[in-house]
C-alpha positions in Angstrom: 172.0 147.8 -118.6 175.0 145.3 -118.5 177.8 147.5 -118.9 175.8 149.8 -116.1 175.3 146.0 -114.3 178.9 145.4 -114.7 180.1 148.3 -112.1 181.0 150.1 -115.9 179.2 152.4 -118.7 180.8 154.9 -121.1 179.7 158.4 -122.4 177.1 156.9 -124.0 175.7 155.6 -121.2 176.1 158.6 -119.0 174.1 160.3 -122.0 171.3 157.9 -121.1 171.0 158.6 -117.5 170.9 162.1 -117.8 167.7 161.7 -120.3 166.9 159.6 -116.8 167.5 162.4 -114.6 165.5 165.4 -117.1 163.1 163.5 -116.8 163.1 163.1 -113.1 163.8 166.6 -112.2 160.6 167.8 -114.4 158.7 165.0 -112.2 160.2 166.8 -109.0 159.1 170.7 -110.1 155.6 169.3 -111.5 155.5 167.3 -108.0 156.4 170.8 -106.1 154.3 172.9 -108.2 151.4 170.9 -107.7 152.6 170.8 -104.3 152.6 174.5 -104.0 149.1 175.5 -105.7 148.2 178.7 -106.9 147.8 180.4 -103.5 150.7 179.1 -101.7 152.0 182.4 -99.4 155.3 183.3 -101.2 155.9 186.1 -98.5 157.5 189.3 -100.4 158.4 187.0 -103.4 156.0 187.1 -106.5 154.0 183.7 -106.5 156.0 180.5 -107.7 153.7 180.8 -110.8 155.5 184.0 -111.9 159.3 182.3 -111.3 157.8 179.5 -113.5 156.3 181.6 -115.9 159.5 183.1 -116.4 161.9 179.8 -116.6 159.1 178.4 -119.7 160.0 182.0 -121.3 163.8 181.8 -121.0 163.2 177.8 -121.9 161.4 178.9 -125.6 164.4 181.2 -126.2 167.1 178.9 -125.0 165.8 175.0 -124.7 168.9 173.8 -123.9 170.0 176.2 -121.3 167.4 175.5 -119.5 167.6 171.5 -120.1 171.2 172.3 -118.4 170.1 174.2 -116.0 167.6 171.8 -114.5 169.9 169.6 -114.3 171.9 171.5 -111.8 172.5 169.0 -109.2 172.2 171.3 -106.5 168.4 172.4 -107.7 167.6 168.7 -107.6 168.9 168.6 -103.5 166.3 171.6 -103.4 163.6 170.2 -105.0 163.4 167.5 -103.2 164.1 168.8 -99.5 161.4 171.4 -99.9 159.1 168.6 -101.3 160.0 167.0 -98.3 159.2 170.6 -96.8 155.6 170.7 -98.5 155.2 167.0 -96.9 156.0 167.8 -93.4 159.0 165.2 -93.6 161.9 168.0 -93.5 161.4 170.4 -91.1 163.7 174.2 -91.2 163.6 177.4 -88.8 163.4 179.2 -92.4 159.9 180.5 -93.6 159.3 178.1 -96.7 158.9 181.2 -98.6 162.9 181.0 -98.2 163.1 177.8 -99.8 160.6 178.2 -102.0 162.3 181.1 -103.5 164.7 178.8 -105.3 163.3 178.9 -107.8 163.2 182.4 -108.6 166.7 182.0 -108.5 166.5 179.6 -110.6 164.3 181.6 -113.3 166.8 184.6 -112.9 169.5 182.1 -114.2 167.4 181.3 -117.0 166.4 184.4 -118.1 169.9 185.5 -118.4 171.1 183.4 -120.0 168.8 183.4 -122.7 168.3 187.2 -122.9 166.0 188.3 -121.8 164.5 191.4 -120.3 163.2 190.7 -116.8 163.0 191.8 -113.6 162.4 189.3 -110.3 162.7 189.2 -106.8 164.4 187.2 -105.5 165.5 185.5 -101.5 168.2 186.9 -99.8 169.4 183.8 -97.5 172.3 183.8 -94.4 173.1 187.5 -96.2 173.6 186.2 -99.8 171.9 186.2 -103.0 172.6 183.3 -104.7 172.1 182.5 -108.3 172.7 178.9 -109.2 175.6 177.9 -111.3 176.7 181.7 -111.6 177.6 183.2 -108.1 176.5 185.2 -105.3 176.6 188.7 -104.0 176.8 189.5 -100.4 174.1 191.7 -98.9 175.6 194.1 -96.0 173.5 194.1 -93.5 171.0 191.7 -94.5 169.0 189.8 -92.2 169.2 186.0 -91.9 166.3 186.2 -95.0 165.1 189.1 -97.1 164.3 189.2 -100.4 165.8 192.1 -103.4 165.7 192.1 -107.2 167.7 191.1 -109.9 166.7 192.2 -113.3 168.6 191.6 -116.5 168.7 192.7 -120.3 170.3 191.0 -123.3 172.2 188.9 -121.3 174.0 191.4 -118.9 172.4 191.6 -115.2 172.7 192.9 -111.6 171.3 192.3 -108.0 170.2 195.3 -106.0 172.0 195.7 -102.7 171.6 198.3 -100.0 175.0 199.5 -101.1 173.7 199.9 -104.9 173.4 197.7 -107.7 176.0 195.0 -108.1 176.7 194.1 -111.4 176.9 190.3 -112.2 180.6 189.7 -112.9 181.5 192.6 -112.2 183.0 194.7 -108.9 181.2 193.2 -105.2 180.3 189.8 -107.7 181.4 186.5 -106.3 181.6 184.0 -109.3 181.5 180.2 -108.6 184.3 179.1 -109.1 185.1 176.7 -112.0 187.9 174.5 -113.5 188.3 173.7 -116.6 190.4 170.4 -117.3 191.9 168.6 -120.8 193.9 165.1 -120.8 194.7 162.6 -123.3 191.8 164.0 -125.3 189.0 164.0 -122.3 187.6 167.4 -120.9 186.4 168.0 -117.5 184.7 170.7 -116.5 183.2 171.3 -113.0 181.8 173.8 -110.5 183.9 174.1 -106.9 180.9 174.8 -105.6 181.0 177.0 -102.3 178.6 179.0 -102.6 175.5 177.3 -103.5 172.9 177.1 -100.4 172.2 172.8 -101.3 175.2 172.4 -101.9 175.7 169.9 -98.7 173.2 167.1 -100.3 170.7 167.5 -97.2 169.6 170.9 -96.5 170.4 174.7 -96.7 174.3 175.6 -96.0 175.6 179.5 -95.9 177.9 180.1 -98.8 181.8 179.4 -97.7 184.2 181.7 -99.6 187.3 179.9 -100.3 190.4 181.6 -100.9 192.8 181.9 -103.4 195.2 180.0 -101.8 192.6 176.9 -101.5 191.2 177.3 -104.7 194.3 176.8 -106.4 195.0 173.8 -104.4 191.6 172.1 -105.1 192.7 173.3 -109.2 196.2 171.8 -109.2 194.7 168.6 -107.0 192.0 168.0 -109.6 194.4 168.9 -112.6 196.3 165.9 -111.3 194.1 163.5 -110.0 192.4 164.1 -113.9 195.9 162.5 -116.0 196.1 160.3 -113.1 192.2 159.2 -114.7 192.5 159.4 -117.8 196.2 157.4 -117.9 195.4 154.7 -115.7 191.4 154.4 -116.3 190.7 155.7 -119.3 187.1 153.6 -119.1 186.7 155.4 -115.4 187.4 159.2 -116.7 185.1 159.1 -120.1 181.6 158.8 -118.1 182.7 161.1 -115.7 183.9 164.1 -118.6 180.3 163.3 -119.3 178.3 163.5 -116.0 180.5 165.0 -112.9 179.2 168.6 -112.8 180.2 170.2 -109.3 182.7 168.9 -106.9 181.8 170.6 -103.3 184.9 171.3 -101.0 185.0 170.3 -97.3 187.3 170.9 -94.6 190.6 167.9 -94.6 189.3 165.0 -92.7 191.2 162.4 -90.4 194.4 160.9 -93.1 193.2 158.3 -95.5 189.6 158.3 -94.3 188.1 160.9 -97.0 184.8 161.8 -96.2 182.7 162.2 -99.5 179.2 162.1 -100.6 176.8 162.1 -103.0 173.0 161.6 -103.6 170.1 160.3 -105.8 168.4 163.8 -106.3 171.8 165.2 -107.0 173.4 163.5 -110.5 176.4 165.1 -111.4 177.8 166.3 -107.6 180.2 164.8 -105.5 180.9 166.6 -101.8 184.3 165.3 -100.2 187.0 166.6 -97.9 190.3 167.8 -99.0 192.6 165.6 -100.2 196.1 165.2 -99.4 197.2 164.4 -102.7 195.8 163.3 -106.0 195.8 159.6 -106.1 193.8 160.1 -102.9 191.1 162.6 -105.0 191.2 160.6 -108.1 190.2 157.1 -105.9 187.4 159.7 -104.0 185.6 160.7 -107.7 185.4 157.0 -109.1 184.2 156.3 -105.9 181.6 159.1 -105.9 180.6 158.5 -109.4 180.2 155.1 -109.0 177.3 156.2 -106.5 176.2 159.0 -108.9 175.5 156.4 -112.0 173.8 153.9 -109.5 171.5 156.3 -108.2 170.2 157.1 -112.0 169.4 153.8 -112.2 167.2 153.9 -109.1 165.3 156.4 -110.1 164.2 153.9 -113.2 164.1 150.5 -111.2 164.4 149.2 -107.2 167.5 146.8 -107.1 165.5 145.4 -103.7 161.8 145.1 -102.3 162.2 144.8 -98.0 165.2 143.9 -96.0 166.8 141.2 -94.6 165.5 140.3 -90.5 168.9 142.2 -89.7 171.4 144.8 -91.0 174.0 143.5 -92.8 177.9 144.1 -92.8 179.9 146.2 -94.7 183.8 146.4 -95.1 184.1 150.3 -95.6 182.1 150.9 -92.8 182.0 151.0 -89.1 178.1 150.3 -88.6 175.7 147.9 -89.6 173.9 148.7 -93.0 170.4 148.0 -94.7 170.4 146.0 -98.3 170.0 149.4 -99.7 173.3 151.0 -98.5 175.2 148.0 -98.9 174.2 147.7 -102.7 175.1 151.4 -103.0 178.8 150.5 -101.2 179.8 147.0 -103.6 179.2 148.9 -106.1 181.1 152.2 -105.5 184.2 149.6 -104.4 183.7 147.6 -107.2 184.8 151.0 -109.3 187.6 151.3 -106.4 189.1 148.2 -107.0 189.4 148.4 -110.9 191.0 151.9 -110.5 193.6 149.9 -107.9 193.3 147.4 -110.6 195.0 149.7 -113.4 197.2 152.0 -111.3 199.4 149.3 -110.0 200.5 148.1 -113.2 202.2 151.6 -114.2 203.0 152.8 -110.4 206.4 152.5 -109.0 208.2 152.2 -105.5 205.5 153.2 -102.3 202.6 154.0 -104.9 203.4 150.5 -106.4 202.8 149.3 -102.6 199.8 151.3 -102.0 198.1 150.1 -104.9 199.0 146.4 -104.7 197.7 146.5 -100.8 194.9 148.2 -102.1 193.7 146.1 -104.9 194.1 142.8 -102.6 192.0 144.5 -99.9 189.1 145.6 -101.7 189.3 142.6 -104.1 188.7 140.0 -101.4 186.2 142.8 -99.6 183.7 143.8 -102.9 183.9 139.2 -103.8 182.6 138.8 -99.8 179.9 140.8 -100.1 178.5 139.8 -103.6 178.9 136.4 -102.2 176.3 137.2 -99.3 174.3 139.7 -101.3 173.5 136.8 -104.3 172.0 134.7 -101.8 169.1 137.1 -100.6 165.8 136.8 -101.3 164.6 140.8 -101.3 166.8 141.2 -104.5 164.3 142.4 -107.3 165.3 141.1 -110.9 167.2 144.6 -111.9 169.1 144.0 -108.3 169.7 140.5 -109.1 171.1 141.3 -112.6 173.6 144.0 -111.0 175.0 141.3 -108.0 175.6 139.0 -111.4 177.0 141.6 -113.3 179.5 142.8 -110.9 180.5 139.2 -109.0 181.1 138.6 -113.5 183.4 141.6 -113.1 184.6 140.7 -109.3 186.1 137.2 -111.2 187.9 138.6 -113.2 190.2 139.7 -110.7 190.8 136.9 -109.1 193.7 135.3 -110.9 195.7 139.0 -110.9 198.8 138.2 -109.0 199.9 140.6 -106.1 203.2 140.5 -104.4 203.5 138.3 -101.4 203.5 141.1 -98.5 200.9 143.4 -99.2 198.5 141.1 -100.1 199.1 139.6 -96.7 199.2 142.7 -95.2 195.4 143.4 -97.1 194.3 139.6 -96.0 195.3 140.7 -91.9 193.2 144.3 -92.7 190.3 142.1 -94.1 190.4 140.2 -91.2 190.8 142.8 -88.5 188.1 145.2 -89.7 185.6 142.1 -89.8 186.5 140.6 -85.9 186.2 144.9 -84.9 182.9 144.7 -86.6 181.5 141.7 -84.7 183.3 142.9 -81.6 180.8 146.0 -81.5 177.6 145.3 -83.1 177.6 140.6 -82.5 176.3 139.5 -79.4 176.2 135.7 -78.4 173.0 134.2 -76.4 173.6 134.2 -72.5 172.7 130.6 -72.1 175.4 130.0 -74.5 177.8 131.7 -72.2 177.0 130.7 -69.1 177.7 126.8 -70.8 181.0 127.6 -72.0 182.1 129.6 -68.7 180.8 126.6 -66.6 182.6 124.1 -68.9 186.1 126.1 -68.3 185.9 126.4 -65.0 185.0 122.5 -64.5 187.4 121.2 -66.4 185.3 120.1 -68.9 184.9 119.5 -73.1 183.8 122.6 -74.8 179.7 122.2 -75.2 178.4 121.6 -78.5 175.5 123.4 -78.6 173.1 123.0 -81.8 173.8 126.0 -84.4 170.7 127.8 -83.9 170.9 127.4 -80.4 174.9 129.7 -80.7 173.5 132.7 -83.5 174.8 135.5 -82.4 172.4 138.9 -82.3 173.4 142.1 -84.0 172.9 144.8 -81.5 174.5 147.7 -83.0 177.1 149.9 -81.3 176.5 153.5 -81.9 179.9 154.5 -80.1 181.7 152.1 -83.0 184.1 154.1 -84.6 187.4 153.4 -86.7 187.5 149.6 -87.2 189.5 150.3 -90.3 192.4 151.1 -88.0 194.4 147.9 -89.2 194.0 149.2 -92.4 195.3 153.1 -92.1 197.8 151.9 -90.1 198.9 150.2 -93.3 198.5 153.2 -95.6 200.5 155.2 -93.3 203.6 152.4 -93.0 203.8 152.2 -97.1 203.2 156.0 -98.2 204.6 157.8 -95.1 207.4 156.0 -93.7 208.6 159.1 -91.6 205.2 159.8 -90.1 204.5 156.4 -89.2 208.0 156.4 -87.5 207.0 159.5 -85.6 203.5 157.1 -85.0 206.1 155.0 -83.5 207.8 157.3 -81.4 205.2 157.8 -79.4 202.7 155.0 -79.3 200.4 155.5 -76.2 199.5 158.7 -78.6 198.3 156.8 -81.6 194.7 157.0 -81.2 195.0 160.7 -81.2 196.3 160.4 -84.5 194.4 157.1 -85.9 191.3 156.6 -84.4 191.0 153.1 -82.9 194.2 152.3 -83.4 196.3 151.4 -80.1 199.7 150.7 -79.2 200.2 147.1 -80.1 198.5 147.8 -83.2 201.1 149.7 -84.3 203.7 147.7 -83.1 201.6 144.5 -85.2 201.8 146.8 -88.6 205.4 147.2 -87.3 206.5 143.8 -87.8 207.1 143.8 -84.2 204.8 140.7 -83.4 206.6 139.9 -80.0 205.8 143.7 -78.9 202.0 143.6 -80.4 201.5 140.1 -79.2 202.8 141.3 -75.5 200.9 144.7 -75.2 197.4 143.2 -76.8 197.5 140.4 -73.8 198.7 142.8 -71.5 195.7 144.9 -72.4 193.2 142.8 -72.4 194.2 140.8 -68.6 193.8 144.6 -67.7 190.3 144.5 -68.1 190.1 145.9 -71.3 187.6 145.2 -74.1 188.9 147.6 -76.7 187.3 145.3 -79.8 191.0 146.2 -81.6 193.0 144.1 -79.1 190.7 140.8 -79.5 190.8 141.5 -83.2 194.3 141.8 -83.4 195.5 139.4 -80.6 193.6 136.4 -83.6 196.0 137.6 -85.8 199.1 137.0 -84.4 198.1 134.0 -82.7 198.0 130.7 -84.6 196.1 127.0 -84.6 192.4 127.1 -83.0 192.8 130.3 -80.9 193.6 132.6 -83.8 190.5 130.4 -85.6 188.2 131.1 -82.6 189.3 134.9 -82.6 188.9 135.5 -86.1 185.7 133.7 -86.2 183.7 134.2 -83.6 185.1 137.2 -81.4 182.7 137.9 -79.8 182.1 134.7 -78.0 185.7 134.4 -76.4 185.0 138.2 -75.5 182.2 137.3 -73.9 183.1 134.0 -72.4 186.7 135.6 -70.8 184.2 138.0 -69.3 181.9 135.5 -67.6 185.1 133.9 -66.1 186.9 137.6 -64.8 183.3 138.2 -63.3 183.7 135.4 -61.6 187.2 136.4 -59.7 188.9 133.6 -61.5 192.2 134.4 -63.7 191.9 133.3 -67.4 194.6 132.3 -69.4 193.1 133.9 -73.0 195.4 131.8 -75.4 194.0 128.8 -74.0 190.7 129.7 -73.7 190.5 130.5 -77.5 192.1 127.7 -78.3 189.6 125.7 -76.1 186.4 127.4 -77.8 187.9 127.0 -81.2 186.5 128.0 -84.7 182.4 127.8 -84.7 
């Protein structure tokens, strides 16, 4: 538990969460089976007693086949959406038959592999047969969901089409694709899973054929990204040879905001968007796997009991979160920054940059929130022993040196994601307000009204979206120097490009503080209350007024409001400086 604790764990450990996670998955299919009962309409399949029937027969020829195969991570996504199914929690235009059917998938698997002779039906789903781990065969013609047979003998199978048999691995077969991975002594193998209908971590997805073209690129990505583990984390890549089992391709996101994903029922899976390169993929699986190891441990102990009276903030994201999520996030950037940790001391030139900013960011980031975390009263003793484990881990960082201009650059992205953050989702009491406006305007000393009397309330902006545009701004100025010239060439454009970004933004990552300073005031005596311009307008400011907007946004926001509302002009810098820091 204390290496796990510690935001670490080798092998070994990974060996002990999957014993976690059989265990668990036989829970789930005794839950569903139970669930199901003997008389549960199957529709044209054979009852879910005869699929099971034939997965304990494959299982006494071949015990550990079938141990692997239950762990599948994609049959744990199943099991516990049609669970949910059963329940009337998770809700599908599909006949559960469809669902159910899984299963007899899964039992086709099995008795293949083990070698037996067998013949099943099986679901046909969005005109594919799908048999986990292996592959799929397209069904011309095929409704949205049939059902056909596979049958098998001494290993060697085929799937009935209208168009004939189809022979597994053979002509009309679709195998899932695989790659198969060796550096500096550590293996990694893993499924590109595309094909797989639970693949997507929430519920049923058609099968998405990619080509050869992409495939390659996801190979040569992963290939890389792998020595770029196992050379600059050697302690990140041996878990993960143990315990990553299927990486699920996604379409490329928006630049240096990867979207990826994984879940408690699925151990072993990471989904993410294509990566531009591999530092960017290698980052994206400790990051995953962090969440992977973490939800093991849940399934054995809670790390909370309740929540706090309101969501809490995180750094990596745009919206308020519950203790839950925001456990699952310091931990996941907790692996993040020791991965930044140990590539910058063997990267060079623009990497070099990357990683230092990097490092600072998520250093001062993963310290805040174990800080705030530490203090709550819903953590249960396990949770407790994690937020000590990791702040233990989070100290050792602290005395790392980092060259003067991108850990400045990290501290101003700290700072701007939090004052975007209490921009959208902070608001200040009205009576507090209407003080302050009516001290301005008469001339008077700024009221001191008691602290509880000046709490702000979160009231969470759905439309908040890209507050980490201080940030990729960054990333783009030290990797891409010619795109974030061509950025600059046409800055009225950059929120196409970065979302939330604006024009004095860019000029602010720039350098050009006169420009950014200029255009955020000019923006905001518009009328404007774009959450980035108040944000970034306190960091290039100085004294009280950068103090108030870095602070407490969202009551010079607020306050400047009042006043306009009023028809009076407001000098901003002034008024900051006049509210002050809280």
């Amino acid at each position: 538990m204390s290496a796990l604790a510690s935001g670490g764990g080798d092998a070994s450990t990974v060996d002990q969460l999957l014993a976690v996670e059989r265990s668990w998955r036989l829970l789930q299919l005794r839950a569903l089976l139970d669930q199901v009962g003997p008389v549960h309409d199957t529709g044209p399949l054979p009852p879910v007693r005869t699929a099971w029937d034939l997965l304990i027969e494959a299982e006494r020829h071949d015990p550990a086949g079938v141990g692997d195969l239950l762990l599948h991570p994609q049959a744990g996504v199943w099991a516990g959406y049609t669970l949910r199914r059963l329940r009337g929690t998770a809700r599908s235009q599909a006949p559960l038959w469809v669902d159910l059917g899984y299963l007899h998938g899964l039992a086709a698997v099995a008795a293949l592999r083990a070698g037996l002779d067998f013949r099943i039906t099986v679901v046909v789903r969005d005109g594919f047969v799908v048999l986990p781990t292996l592959g799929a065969v397209p069904v011309p013609g095929a409704e949205q969901w049939g059902h056909t047979e596979v049958r098998g003998s001494g290993g060697d199978g085929a799937v009935d089409t209208p168009a004939g048999a189809v022979r597994i691995g053979g002509d009309g077969w679709q195998p899932m694709p695989a790659v198969h991975l060796r550096a500096g002594g550590h293996t990694l193998a893993v499924r590109l899973d595309c094909l797989d209908p639970y693949r997507n971590l929430r519920g049923p997805t058609p099968p998405r054929s990619l080509s050869e073209a992409e495939l390659d690129h996801w190979r040569g990505l992963l290939a890389q990204a792998w020595e770029l583990l196992v050379h600059h984390g050697p302690a990140l890549a041996s878990p993960m040879a143990r315990g990553l089992f299927s990486v699920v391709p996604q379409p490329p996101a928006e630049r240096f905001r990867t979207m990826s994903a994984s879940a408690g029922d699925a151990f072993g899976s990471m989904i993410m968007s294509e990566p531009r390169d591999a530092t960017e993929l290698a980052v994206t699986m400790v990051h995953e796997f962090q969440h992977i190891k973490l939800g093991a441990l849940l399934h054995l102990a809670p790390l909370h009991s309740g929540e706090p009276d309101q969501r809490l903030y995180a750094p990596w994201r745009d919206d308020p979160r519950p203790l839950g999520g925001l456990l699952q996030g310091v931990y996941a950037f907790a692996g993040i920054t020791e991965f930044w940790r140990a590539f910058r001391h063997g990267a060079t030139d623009s990497a070099a940059a990357l990683a230092h900013f990097e490092f600072a960011r998520w250093r001062r980031q993963v310290a805040t929130i174990l800080t705030m975390v530490a203090r709550l009263p819903q953590l249960t003793e396990v949770g407790r022993r994690l937020v000590d484990g990791l702040t233990a881990t989070a100290e050792q960082w602290q005395a790392d040196s980092v060259p003067a201009r991108p850990l400045a650059a990290a501290h101003d992205a700290v700072a701007d994601h939090r004052g975007r953050w209490r921009l959208h989702h902070l608001q200040p009491p009205a009576e507090v307000v209407t003080a302050y406006a009516e001290a301005w305007t008469a001339g008077a000393a700024r009221p001191e009204p008691p602290s509880h009397a000046i709490a702000t309330v979160l009231q969470a902006d759905p439309a908040a979206r890209g507050l980490d545009a201080r940030a990729v701004l960054e990333l783009w100025r030290l990797t891409d120097p010619a795109g974030f010239e061509r950025l600059s060439d046409d800055p009225e454009a950059v929120g196409d490009v970065v979302t939330g970004a604006g024009a004095a933004d860019l000029a602010l990552v720039a350098g050009d503080h006169d420009a950014a300073r200029h255009g955020y005031l000019a923006e905001l005596s518009a009328g404007s209350d774009r959450p980035g311009a108040w944000a970034g307008l306190g960091l290039i400011l100085t004294g009280p007024a950068a103090e108030a907007l870095q602070t407490r946004p969202e009551l010079v926001r607020a306050v400047h409001q009042a006043l306009r509302s009023s028809g009076g002009a407001v000098d901003l810098e002034k008024l900051a400086a006049w509210i002050g820091p809280a």
